[in-house]
N, C-alpha and C positions, 0 to 999 in steps of 0.2 A: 504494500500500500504506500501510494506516493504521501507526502505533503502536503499537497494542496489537494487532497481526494477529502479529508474531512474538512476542510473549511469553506464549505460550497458559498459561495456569494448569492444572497439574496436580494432577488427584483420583482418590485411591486409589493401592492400594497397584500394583508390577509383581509377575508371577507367581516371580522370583524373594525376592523381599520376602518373601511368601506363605510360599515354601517355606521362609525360614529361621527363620522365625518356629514354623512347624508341626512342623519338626525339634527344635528350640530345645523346644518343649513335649514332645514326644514322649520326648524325655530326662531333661527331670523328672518325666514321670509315671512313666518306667522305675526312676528310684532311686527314687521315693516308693514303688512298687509293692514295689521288694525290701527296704527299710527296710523298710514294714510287714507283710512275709512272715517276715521275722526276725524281728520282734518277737513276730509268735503263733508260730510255730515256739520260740523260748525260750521266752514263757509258757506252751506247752502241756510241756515238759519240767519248769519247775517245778512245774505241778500237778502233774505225775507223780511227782517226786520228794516232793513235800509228801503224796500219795498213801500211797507206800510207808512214810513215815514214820508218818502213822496209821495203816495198817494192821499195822507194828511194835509201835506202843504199845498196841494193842488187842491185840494177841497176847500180849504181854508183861501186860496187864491180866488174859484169860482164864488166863493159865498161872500166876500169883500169885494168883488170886482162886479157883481149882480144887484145887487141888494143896497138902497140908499139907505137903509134905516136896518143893518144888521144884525143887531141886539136880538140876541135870544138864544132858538134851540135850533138849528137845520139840521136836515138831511139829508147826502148829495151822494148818489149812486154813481157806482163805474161807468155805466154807460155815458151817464150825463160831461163826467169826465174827458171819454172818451170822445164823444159827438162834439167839443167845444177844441177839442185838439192839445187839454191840456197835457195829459197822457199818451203815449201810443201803442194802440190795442192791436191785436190780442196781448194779453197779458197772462202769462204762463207762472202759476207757482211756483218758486223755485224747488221746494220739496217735496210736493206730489206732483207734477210734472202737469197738472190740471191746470186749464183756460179758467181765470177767473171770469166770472158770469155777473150779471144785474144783482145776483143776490147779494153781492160785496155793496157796501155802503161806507158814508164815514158820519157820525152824527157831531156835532161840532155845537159849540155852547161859546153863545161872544158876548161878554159882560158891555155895561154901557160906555167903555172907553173905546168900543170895539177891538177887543183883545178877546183872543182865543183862549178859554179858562180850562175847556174840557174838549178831546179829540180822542171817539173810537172809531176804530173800523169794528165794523159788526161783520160775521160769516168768513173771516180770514184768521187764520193762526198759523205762529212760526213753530209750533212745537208740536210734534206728530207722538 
């Protein structure tokens, strides 16, 4: 028996090797994957929120821009919105992926300084 007959050089990996290696990965791609599930899951909340927010100020733009004598309680539906060119429709939820319709409103409350004291949107939510 030669010398180098028992020192066999070994190449590649064993199937154990393998497998911890491909676990080891499988793991990072799991939090990568839910890191960036929450990342569009909160950015689609903020556009929503950012949404409602213009569609408040265009409300509040149509009911001060309409109205000599402002004061009180309104309510000013999307479409109306819409028809006046404040907004530009369709308008697509950002997180159900659904066409907001007439039944979106925003009910608006303008004290006698005509200032805006109270602004809902009624039939829209950022939170599913």
């Amino acid at each position: 028996m030669e010398i180098g007959d028992s020192m066999k050089i070994k190449q590649g990996f064993t199937m154990v090797e393998l497998l911890a290696v491909i676990i080891i990965l499988a793991i990072v791609i799991a939090i990568a994957t839910l890191a960036v599930l929450g990342f569009l899951r909160s950015s689609r909340v903020t556009t929503c929120e950012n949404l409602m927010v213009t569609i408040k100020r265009e409300a509040e733009t149509h009911v001060l821009g309409t109205n000599r004598d402002p004061v009180g309680t309104h309510t000013v539906n999307l479409d109306t919105l819409c028809n006046e060119g404040l907004i530009e429709c369709p308008i697509v939820h950002p997180i159900t992926g659904e066409e907001l319709n007439n039944n979106v409103s925003v009910s608006l409350v303008i004290n006698d300084n005509g200032v805006v004291t109270n602004a809902n949107i009624n039939n829209m939510e950022c939170e599913t």
